[in-house]
C-alpha positions in Angstrom: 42.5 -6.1 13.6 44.5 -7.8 10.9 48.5 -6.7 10.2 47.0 -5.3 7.4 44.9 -2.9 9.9 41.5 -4.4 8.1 38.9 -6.2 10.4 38.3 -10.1 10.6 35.0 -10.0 11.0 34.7 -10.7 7.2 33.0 -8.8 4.4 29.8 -7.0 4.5 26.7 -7.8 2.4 27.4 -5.2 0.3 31.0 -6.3 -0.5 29.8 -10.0 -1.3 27.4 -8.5 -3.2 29.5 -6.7 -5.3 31.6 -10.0 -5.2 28.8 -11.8 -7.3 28.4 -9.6 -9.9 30.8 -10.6 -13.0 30.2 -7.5 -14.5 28.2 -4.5 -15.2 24.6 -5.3 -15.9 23.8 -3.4 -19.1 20.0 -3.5 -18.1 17.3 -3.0 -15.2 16.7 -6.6 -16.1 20.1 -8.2 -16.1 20.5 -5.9 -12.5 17.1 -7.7 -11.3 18.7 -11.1 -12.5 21.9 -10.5 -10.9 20.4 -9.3 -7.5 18.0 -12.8 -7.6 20.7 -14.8 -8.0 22.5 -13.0 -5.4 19.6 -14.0 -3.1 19.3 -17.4 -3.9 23.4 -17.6 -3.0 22.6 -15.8 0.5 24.3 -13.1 -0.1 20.9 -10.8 0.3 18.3 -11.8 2.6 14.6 -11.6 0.7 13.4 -9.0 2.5 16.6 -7.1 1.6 15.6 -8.4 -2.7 11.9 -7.4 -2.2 12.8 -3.6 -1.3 15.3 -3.2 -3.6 12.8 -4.7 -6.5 10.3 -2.2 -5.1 12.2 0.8 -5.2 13.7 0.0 -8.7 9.4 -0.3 -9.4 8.2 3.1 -7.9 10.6 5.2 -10.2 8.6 4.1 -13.3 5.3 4.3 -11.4 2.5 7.1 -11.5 0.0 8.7 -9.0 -3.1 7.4 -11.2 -1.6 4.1 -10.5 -2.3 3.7 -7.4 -4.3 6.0 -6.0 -7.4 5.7 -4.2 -10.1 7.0 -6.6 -12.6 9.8 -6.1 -15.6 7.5 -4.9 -13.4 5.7 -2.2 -12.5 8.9 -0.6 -14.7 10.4 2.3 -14.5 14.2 2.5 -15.1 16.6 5.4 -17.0 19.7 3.9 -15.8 23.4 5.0 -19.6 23.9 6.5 -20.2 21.0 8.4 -20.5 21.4 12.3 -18.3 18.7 14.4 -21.7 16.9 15.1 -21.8 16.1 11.5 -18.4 15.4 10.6 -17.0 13.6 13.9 -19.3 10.3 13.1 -17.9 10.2 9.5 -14.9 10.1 10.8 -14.7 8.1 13.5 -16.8 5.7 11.7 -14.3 5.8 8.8 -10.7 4.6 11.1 -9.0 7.1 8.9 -6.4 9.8 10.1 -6.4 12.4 7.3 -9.5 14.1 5.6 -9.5 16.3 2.4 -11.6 19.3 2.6 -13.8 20.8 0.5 -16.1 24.2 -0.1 -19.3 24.5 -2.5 -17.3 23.4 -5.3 -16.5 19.2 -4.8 -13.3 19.9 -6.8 -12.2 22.7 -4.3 -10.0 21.0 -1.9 -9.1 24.0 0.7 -6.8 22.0 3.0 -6.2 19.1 4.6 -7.8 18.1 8.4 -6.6 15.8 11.1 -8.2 13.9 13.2 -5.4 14.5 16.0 -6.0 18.3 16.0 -9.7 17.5 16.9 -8.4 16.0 20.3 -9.8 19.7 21.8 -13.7 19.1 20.8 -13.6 16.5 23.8 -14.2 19.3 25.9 -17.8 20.1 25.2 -17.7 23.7 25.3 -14.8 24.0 22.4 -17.3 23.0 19.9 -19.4 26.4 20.3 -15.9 27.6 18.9 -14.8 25.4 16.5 -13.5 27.5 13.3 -12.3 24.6 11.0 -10.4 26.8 9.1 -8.5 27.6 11.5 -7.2 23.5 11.9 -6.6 23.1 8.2 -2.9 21.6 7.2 -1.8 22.7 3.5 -2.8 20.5 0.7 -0.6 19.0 -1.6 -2.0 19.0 -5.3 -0.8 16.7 -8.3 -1.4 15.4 -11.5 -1.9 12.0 -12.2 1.2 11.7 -13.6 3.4 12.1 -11.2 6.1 10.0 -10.8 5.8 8.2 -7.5 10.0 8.6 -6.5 9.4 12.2 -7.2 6.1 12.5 -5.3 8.2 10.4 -2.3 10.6 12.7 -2.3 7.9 15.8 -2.0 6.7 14.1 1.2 9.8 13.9 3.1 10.4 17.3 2.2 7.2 19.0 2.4 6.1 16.8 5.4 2.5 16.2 4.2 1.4 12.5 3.7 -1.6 13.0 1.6 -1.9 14.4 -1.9 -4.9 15.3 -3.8 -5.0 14.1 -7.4 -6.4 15.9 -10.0 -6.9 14.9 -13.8 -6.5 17.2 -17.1 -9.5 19.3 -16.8 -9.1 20.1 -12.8 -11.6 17.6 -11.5 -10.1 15.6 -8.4 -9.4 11.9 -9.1 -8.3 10.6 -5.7 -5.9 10.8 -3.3 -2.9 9.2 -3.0 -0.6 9.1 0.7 2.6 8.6 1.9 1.7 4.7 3.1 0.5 3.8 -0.5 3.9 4.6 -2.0 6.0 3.2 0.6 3.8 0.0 0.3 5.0 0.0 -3.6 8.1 -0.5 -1.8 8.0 -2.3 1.4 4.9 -4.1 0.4 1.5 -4.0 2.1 1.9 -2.1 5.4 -1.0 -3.4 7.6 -2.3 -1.2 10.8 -5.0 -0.9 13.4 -7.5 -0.6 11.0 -6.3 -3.0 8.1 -7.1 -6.0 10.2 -7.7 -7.1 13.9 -5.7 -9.7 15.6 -7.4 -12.4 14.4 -9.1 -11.6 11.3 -7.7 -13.0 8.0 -10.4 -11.4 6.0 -11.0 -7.6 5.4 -14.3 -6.5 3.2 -14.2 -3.3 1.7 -16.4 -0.6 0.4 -16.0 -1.5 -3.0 -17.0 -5.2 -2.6 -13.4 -6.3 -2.7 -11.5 -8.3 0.2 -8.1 -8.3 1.2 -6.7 -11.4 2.3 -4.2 -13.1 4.4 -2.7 -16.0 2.7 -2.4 -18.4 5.4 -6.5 -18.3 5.6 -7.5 -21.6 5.9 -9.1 -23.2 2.9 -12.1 -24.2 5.6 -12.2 -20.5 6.8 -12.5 -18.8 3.1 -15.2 -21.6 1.4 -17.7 -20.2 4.9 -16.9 -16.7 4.2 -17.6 -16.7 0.6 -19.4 -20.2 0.1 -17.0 -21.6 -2.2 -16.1 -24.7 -2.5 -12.3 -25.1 -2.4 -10.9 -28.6 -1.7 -8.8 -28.6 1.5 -7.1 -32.3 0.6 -3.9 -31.0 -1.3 -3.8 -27.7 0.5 -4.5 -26.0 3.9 -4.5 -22.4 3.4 -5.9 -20.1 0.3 -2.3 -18.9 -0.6 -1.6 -22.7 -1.6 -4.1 -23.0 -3.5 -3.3 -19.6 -5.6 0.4 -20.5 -5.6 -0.2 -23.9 -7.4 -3.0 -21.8 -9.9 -0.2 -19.4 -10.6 2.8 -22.3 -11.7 5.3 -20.6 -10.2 5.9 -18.6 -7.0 4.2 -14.7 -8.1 5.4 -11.6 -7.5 3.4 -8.3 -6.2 0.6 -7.3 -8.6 0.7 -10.9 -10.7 -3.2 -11.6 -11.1 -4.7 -14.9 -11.5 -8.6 -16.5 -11.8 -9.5 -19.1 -10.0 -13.4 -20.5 -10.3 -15.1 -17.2 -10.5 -12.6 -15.4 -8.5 -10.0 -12.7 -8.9 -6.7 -13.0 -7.0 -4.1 -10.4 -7.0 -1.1 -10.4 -4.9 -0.3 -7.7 -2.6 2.7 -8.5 -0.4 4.8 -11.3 -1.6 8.9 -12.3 -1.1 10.9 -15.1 -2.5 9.3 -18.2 -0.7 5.5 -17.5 -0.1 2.5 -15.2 -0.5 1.7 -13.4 2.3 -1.5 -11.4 1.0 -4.2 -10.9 -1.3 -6.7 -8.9 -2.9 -9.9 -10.7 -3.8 -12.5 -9.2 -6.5 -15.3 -11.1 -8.3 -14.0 -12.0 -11.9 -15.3 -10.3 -14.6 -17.9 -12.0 -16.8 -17.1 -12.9 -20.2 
């Protein structure tokens, strides 16, 4: 400790932050601006710029943004036996199912595939009462705010709501990993990719991919014809389409191809989503 009873090991990040600003920033912009140029000084790490950039996002962000639509869900019906549903969902790699009765817009609850643990023991599934496994479900409109929905998550302790439009038909669903990834960026897990995949196909004929694919590795997957002279990986080649180095959600075309970033900081891409471009 200093005579003056403060400690030398020097200011916190916070208080050389402060330190840059000249003044107030009068806008979410000029705050933006001032928390860039902040980074590029050292004085926040990018990891530390891309969170804060997210969060400042989500609050001005609604559930029919990014929620998974109605024809990408799979739904567990109140009727089925375990011998219909457990292959769905096995088959499936998700966690959490929404269920539903007669009526396809009647969700009655929520199941999880932990609480199914007990069916391993053959002679539970004589007794399986599914209603009697079924977590609440948490309903919303599609435009709900995504800070306030976050905030209904950590309180409620559900991470999956149903989304329903104007007329009560359910649009999608939307969890707690999608809104944190608004934030944090792309959160990958055991089922996003294995090991050594750089390539993900989904049910809806798009791809998610991992920007240091090689060049070599993507024109065999999709028989493209990228040159691999300038470049080595995909991400190059979408950084030098883009001018400049994008940001999460920037889209660009390239020969036929529809590239949108998904996770991205201050010095490279680090993944992508991959549709077919629309025809003229």
């Amino acid at each position: 400790m200093s005579e003056s009873g403060s400690s030398d090991s020097g200011p916190t990040w916070l208080e050389k932050l402060s330190a840059a600003f000249t003044g107030e920033p009068s806008s979410r912009a000029e705050l933006i601006e001032l928390l860039r140029a902040s980074e590029q000084r050292d004085l926040l790490d990018a990891e530390a710029l891309s969170i804060i950039e997210g969060a400042l996002v989500v609050s001005d962000m609604q559930a029919r943004e990014i929620m998974i639509p109605r024809s990408q869900v799979v739904f567990v019906r109140l009727e089925m036996t375990p011998d219909e549903f457990l292959p769905l969902m096995m088959e499936s790699g998700h966690s959490r199912f929404p269920v539903i009765s007669e009526n396809s817009d009647d969700v009655v609850g929520i199941l999880l595939a932990k609480d199914l643990l007990p069916l391993a023991m053959t002679d539970k599934k004589s007794k399986f009462n599914m209603r009697n496994l079924l977590r609440p479900c948490t309903a919303i409109p599609e435009s709900k705010r995504l800070n306030v929905l976050l905030e209904e998550f950590r309180t409620t302790r559900n991470h999956l709501a149903v989304v329903y439009d104007e007329y009560g038909g359910v649009s999608g669903i939307v969890t707690i990993e999608d809104v944190l990834e608004q934030i944090v960026g792309e959160i990958e897990d055991e089922f996003d990719f294995d090991e050594d995949d750089n390539i993900k196909r989904h049910a809806d004929e798009s791809f998610t991919i991992k920007a240091l694919t090689p060049i070599s590795d993507f024109n065999e997957q999709f028989q493209s014809k990228f040159s691999d002279e300038e470049f080595d990986t995909i991400g190059g080649i979408v950084t030098q389409s883009f001018g400049h180095l994008p940001k999460r959600d920037e889209e660009v075309e390239i020969a036929g191809y529809n590239f949108k970033v998904l996770n991205a900081d201050s010095r490279r891409i680090h993944l992508l989503k991959l549709t077919a471009a629309e025809a003229d």
